[in-house]
N, C-alpha and C positions, 0 to 999 in steps of 0.2 A: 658287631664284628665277630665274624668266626675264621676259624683255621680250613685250609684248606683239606686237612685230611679226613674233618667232621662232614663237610660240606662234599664231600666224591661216597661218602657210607653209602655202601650198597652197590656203588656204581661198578663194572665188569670194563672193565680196560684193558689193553693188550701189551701197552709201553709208558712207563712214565719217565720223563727227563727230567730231575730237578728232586726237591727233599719230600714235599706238600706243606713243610711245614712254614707255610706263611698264610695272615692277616687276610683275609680276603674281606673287604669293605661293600662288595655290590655283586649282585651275578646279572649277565646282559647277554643278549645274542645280538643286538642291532649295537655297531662299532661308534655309530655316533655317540652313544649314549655312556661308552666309558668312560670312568673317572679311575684316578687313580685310586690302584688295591684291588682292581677288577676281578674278574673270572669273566673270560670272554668264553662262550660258548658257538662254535663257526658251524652254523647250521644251514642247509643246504637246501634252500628256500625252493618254490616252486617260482619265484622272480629271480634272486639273485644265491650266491654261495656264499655265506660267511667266509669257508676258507681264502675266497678274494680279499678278506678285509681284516685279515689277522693282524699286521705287518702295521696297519693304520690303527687297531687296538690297543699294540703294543707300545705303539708310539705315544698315546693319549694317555697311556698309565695302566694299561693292564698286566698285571703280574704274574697270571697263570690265564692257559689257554688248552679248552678242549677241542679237541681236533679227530678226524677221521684217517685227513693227512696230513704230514710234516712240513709246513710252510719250505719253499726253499732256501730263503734269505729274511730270515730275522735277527735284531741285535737287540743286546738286554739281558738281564737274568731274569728265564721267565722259567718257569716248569711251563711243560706240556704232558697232556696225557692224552693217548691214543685212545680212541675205542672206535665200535665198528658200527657207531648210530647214535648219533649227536642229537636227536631230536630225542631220544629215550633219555640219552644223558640228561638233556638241559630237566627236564620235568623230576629228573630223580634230584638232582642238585638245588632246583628253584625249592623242593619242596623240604631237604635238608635244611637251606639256609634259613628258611624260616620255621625249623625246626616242627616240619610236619604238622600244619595247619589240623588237615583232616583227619586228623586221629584225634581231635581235641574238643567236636562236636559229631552233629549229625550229618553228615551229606547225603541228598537223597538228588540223583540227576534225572533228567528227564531228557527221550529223545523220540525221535519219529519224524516224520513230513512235516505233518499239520497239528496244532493244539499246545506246542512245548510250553513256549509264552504263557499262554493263559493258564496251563496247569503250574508251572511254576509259580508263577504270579499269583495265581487263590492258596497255594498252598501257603506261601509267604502270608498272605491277609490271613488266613484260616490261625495259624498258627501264632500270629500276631494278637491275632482275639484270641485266644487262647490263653494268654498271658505269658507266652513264651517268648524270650529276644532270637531274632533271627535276622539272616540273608538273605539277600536274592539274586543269582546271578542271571542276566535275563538278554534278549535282545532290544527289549524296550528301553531299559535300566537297570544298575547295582544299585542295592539297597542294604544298608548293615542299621536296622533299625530304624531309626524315622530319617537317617539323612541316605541323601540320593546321590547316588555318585555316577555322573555320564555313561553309558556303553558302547562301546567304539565295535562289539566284535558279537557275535553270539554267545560265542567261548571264549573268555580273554588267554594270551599268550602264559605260557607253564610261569614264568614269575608275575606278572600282574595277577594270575590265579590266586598263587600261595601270598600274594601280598595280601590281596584283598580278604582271602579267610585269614589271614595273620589277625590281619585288622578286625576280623570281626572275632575271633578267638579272644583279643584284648577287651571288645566292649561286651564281653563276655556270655558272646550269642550259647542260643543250645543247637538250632538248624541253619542248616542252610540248602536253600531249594536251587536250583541249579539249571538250565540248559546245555544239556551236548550235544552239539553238533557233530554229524559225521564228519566234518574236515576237523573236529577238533580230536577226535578219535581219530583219522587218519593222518594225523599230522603229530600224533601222540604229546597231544596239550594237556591231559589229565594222568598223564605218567604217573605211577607211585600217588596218586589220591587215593585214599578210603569212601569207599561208601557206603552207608549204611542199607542203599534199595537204589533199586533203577525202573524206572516208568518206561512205555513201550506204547507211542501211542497210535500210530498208523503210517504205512509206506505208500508214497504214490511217487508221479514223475519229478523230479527236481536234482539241482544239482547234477547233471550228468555232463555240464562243462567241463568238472573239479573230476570226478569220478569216472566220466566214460562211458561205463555200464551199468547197467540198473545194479546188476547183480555184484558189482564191485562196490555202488550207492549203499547198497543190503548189508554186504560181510563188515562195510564199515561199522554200521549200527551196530548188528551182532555182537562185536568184538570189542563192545562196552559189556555185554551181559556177560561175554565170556569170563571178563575178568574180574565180576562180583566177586567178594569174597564169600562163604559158604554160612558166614552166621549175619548176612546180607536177605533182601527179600528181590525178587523179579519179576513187577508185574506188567501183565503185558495186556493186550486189547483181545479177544478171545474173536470177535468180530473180524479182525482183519489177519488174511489167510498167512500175513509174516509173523503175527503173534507167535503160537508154536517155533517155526524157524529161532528166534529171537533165544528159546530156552533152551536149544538142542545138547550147548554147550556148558550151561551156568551151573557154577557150584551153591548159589545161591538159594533159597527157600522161594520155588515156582509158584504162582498168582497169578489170577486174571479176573477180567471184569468183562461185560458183556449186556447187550440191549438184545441180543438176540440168541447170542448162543450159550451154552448150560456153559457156568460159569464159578468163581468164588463168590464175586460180587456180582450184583444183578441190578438192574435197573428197567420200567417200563415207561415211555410218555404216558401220561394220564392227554396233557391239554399244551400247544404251543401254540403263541399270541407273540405280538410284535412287546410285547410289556416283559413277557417271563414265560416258564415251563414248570407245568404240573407234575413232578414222578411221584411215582411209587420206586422208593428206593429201599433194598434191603427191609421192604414188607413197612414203609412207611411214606405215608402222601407227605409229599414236602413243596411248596410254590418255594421257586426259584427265579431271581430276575434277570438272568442270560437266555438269550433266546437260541433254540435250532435244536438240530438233531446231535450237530456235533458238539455243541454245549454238552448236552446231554453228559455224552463219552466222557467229558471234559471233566465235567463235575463229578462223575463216577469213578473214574480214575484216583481223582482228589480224594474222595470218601475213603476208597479204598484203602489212600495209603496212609491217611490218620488211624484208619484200623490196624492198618498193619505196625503201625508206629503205639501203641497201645493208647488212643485218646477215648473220649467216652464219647458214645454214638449220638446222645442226645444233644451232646454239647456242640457235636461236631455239625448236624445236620442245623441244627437252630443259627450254627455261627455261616455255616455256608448260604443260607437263605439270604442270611445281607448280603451279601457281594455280590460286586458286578465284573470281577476279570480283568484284564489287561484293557488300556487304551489302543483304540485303534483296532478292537476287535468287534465288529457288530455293531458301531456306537453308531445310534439312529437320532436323529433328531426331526421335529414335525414343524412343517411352514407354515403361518399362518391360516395359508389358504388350503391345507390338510394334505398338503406334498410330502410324502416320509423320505426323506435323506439316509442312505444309512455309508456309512466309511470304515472299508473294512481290510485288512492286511493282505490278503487272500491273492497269492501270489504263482498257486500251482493252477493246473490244471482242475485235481482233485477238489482245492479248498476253493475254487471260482462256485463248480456245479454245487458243494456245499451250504454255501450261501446262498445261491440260488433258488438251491431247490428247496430251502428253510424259507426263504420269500413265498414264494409258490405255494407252501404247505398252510401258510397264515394269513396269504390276502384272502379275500372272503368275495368277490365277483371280479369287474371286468378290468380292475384295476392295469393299468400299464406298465411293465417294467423296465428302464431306460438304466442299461449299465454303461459306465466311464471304465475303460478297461488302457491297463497301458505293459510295456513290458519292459523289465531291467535291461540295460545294455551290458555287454562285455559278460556276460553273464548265459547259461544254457541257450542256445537259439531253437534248440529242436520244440520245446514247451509252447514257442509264440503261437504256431495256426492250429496248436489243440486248444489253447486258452481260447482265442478269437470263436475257433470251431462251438467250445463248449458253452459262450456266453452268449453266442445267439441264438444256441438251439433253448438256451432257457430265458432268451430275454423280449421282447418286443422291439427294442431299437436300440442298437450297439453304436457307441461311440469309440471309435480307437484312436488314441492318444499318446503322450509321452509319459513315460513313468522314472527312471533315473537313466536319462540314457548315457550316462558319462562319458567312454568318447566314441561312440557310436552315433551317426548320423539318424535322429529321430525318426525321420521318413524313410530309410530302409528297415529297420524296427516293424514301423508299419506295415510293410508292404512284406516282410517276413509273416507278419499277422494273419492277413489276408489272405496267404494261400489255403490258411485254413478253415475261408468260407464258402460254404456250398452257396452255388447259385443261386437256389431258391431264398437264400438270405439277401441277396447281395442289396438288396432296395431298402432293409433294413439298417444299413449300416453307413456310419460317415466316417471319414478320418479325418482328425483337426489336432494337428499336431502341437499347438501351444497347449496346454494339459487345463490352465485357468481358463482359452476361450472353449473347450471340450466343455469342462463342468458349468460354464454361465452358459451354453448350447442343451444343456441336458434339461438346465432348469427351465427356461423358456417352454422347453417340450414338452415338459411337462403338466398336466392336469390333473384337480383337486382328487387326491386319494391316491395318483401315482407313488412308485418307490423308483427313487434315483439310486441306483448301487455305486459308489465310486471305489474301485477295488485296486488293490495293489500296494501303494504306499501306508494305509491305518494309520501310525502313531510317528512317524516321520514327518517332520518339519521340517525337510528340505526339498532340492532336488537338486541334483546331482549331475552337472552338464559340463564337458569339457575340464575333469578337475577340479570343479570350482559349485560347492555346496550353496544354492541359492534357499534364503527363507519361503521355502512353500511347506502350507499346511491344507492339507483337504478339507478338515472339518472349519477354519477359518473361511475357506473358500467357499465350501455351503455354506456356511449362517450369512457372507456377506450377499450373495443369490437370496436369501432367505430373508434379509432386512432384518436378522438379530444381533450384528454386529456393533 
C-alpha cells in the first residue's frame, strides 16, 4: 500500500481537489476492476471513455481519481487530479506504484513488423543459458524464469506491465526481453520504463486499421527510439531503408546489423536447408537450426545485442546454435510419406513472401508448394488481396480459408482476398472456408516431397469466431492429416 502523493511523482497535473494524502491499495483504468483504496485512472479508450465510468469507480471504492475532465456529478471524498493525458499518467503512476520495476534490471524491447517474437524469445533462451534469470514479455507468452504466465496482448496494459517486471524484480531476474508494439507506443503503455537498448527489426504493411497511415504506422515505432535514454544502445536493421529513419532522433549509443549492407554487425549465409543455416557471423562459420533468410536477420540481431550487453562471443554463438525460437515460427514437420508441413505466424504481406521465398530457396527440384492462407477479421482489410496476391505468385496452389475471423463474416474475408488474384492464378486457387476442411484439402494435394505452408495463426491454439475463442491448433491439425497424432 502506498500514498497517494508517492504514486502522482513525476506526474504534471493542472488541478488537484483533495490532500493526496491517502492509502491507495490498487491503481486500475478498467471500473470493473475497483476495489476499495483504488486510484481510478479514466482513460479514453479507442472503444470506450473511462471518463464515462468514474461515478461507477467511485461508487465500488475508489478514493482518488485521475481525470482529464471533472465528472459532473460525483459524491464521496474522493481527490481528483486534472491533467491533460491520462494515458501518460496511468504508465507514470502504474510504474510508481510498483516502485519503478525498470530501473531495477535490464530492459531491452524489441520492435518492427516482422521477427519481434522470435528475437525476443532467443534472447530470453540465450540469456537463460547463460546463467542469467530473466523475462519475457512476448506475444506467444510471459515468462519470469521457468514459470509461464498467459499473454492476452503483445504489450500488456501500463499496470499489468509494472506488475509483471515487479514480479520478476522479486524473483530476482537481471533482464528482461520485451516486445513493443506500435499501439503499445501509441497508446503510451511503456510510459516512464527504462531501457537499457531497443531492437529495430523491419517495417512492412500492417496495422494500418489502428494507425491509418503507413507513415503514422512509422512515427509510432520511431518514438520508442526517441525516447532511449543516452547511456541506452539503438540497434537497428541496416538492411531495411527505416533502420536509419528509426535513429534520426535517439539519444541512445546508434547500431546496426546487416546481411547486406556495411554494418556493426555482419552476417553472410554460408548454406540453408529445411534442418538449419550455415553463417558466417562476425568472421565465424556457426550451423544454426532455424531456417530462412529472415532467421538469419533474427539471429543476428540477437548476437548483436549480447555484444552490446557485454557477453562473451564464444559463449554466445555456441549457446545460440541450440535454439530453435519461438513456437509457431517455421515449425515444420515431415509425413510419413515425405510431405513437409511447416506452420508458421506469418501474417503480413512482407512475412507471407518471407517464408516463401525461404521454401523456394531450399526445395531442391520440382517439389509443390500448397499454401493454407487465412486473414484476421475486424482487423486491416487493405493487407487481404496483397496477402492472397503474394502467396500465389510464390505458391503452386492457394487455399484460402478462415483465420480468426471474429465477427466478420468468413466468406467476405475471402472474397476481400480475391481481388488480389490475378487471373492468370485464378485456376490455382480454392476457397474453403472451414479452416480444418482447408488444411485436411491441402493434405490430400498433396505429394511425396510436397511442402504444405499453413500460415497465419503459428502458435495460437484457438480461433476466434463470433466472440467466442474455439480450441484450434494448426500444428495439431497437420500431425492429425499426418497420422502422428
Amino acid at each position: 500500500m502506498r500514498y497517494l502523493s508517492d504514486i502522482v511523482e513525476g506526474l504534471a497535473f493542472t488541478e488537484l481537489q483533495g490532500s493526496a494524502d491517502v492509502e491507495i491499495t490498487a491503481v486500475v483504468f478498467d471500473s470493473r476492476k475497483v476495489v476499495p483504496g483504488s486510484l481510478f485512472v479514466a482513460v479514453s479508450g479507442t472503444v470506450v471513455d473511462g471518463h464515462d465510468y468514474i461515478e461507477q469507480a467511485v461508487k465500488q471504492g475508489a478514493i482518488a481519481v485521475i481525470c482529464e475532465e471533472l465528472p459532473a456529478h460525483v459524491t464521496g471524498e474522493v481527490d481528483f487530479l486534472m491533467v491533460a493525458d491520462s494515458a501518460v499518467a496511468l504508465g507514470i503512476v502504474a510504474a510508481n506504484f510498483y516502485d519503478n520495476p525498470s530501473d531495477k534490471l535490464k530492459l531491452v524491447g524489441v520492435t518492427g513488423t516482422n521477427g519481434k517474437t522470435t528475437i525476443a524469445t532467443l534472447l530470453y533462451q540465450l540469456f537463460r543459458d547463460l546463467g542469467y534469470k530473466c523475462g519475457l514479455l512476448s506475444t506467444v507468452e510471459n515468462q519470469i524464469n521457468d514459470k509461464v504466465i498467459p499473454s492476452t496482448h503483445t504489450t500488456p496494459d501500463p499496470v499489468a506491465l509494472n506488475s509483471l517486471l515487479n514480479d520478476m524484480v522479486v524473483q530476482g531476474c537481471d533482464y528482461c526481453f520485451m516486445e513493443v508494439s506500435s499501439h503499445a507506443v501509441a497508446q503510451r503503455r511503456i510510459e516512464r520504463l527504462k531501457f537499457a537498448g531497443g531492437i529495430f527489426t523491419n517495417l512492412t504493411h500492417d496495422h494500418l486499421d489502428y494507425h491509418k497511415t503507413f507513415d503514422s504506422y512509422r512515427d509510432a515505432k520511431k518514438a520508442f527510439f526517441d525516447g532511449l535514454p543516452k547511456n541506452g544502445f539503438a540497434l537497428t536493421n541496416a538492411d531495411d531503408k527505416n533502420g536509419n529513419f528509426m535513429l534520426q532522433n535517439t539519444k541512445a549509443h546508434r547500431k546496426s546489423y546487416a546481411l547486406k549492407s556495411m554494418a556493426d554487425y555482419r552476417a553472410k549465409i554460408l548454406e540453408s536447408q529445411f534442418d538449419g543455416l550455415l553463417l558466417n557471423i562476425d568472421s565465424e562459420e556457426v550451423w544454426f537450426r532455424m531456417v530462412g533468410t529472415f532467421n538469419a536477420y533474427n539471429l543476428l540481431a540477437v548476437y548483436a545485442t549480447a555484444m552490446l550487453l557485454d557477453q562473451d562471443k564464444s559463449k554466445v554463438l555456441t549457446s545460440l546454435s541450440k535454439l530453435s525460437g519461438a513456437v509457431g515460427r517455421f515449425d515444420y514437420v515431415v509425413a510419413p510419406n515425405k510431405v513437409i508441413g511447416i506452420v508458421d505466424y506469418a501474417h503480413t504481406p512482407d512475412a507471407v513472401q518471407n517464408v516463401l521465398s525461404t521454401i523456394h530457396g531450399i526445395r531442391k527440384g520440382s517439389e509443390k508448394v500448397i499454401t493454407v492462407l487465412g486473414c484476421g477479421g475486424d482487423r486491416d482489410k487493405t493487407k487481404r488481396p496483397i496477402m492472397a496476391k503474394v502467396a500465389c505468385e510464390w505458391s503452386d496452389k492457394v487455399i484460402l480459408t478462415s483465420d480468426n475471423p471474429r465477427s466478420e463474416d468468413p466468406a467476405q474475408i475471402i472474397e476481400d482476398m480475391k481481388e488480389g488474384v490475378d487471373p492468370a492464378f485464378k485456376r490455382n486457387v480454392l476457397a474453403i472456408t472451414d479452416r480444418r476442411e482447408a488444411i485436411k484439402t491441402a493434405c490430400h494435394l498433396a505429394q511425396p516431397g510436397d511442402v504444405i505452408l499453413l500460415a497465419g495463426k503459428g502458435h495460437e491454439k484457438y480461433q476466434e469466431i463470433n466472440g467466442v475463442r474455439n480450441h484450434f491448433d494448426d500444428m495439431e491439425e497437420l500431425l492429425a492429416q499426418f497420422g502422428q497424432m
